[in-house]
C-alpha positions, -999 to +999 in steps of 0.1 A: -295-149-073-267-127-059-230-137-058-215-137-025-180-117-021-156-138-002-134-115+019-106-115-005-125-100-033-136-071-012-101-063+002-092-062-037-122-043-043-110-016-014-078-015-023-092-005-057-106+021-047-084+033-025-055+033-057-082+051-076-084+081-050-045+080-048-039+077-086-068+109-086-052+129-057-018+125-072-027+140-109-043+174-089-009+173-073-021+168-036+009+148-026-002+143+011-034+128+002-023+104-028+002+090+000-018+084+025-046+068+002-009+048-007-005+035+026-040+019+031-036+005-001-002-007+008-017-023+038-047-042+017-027-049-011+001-066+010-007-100+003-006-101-034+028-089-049+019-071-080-003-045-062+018-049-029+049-035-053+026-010-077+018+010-038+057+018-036+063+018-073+036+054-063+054+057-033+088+061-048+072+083-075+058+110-049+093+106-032+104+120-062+082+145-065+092+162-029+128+156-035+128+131-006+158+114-007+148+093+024+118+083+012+131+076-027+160+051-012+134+034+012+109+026-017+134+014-039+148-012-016+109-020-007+104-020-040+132-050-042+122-072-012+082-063-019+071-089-040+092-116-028+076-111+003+046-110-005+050-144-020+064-161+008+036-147+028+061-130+055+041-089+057+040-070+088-002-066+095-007-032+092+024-017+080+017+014+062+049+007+038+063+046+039+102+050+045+095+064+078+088+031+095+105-002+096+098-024+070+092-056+095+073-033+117+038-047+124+012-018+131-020-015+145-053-016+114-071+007+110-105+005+126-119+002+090-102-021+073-094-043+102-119-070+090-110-070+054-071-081+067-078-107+090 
């Protein structure tokens, strides 16, 4: 008889995968992809804090990596308030978790993971 996967096991599941492409992307050095893999895993991983903080712990290390001062400072105060939030529940749906947007700025899903974050 086969298990059923409640939807919080597959949002776990594709935020696995999508660390596992990032982690992947970022040892061939292709910055652009391992962040963006980072921000739809920031946005499934939101409501648990250890992954929720391990997608800008990434974050702040390819900010690092490009000598983006912006991006380093806005991950390490993310990197602060992250978990926290995540515990108390308050996360902006959708937020892609990059320095270059708001941290309390709600965004539209993306058409593919918009049912795993309902």
């Amino acid at each position: 008889m086969k298990r059923k996967i409640g939807c919080a096991e597959r949002r776990r599941e594709a935020f696995g995968r999508e660390a596992a492409v990032a982690r992947q992307a970022l040892a061939r050095g292709d910055l652009d992809e391992a962040f963006r893999r980072l921000e739809r895993a920031h946005i499934l991983g939101q409501p648990w804090a250890g992954p929720h903080s391990w997608t800008h712990w990434m974050m702040l290390r390819i900010g690092w990596r490009r000598r983006d001062a912006r991006e380093v400072r806005g991950q390490l105060l993310r990197l602060i308030a992250g978990g926290p939030l995540s515990w108390i529940g308050w996360l902006p749906v959708g937020n892609t978790g990059g320095a270059d947007v708001p941290p309390t700025k709600p965004m539209p899903l993306p058409d593919d993971l918009a049912e795993l974050c309902r």
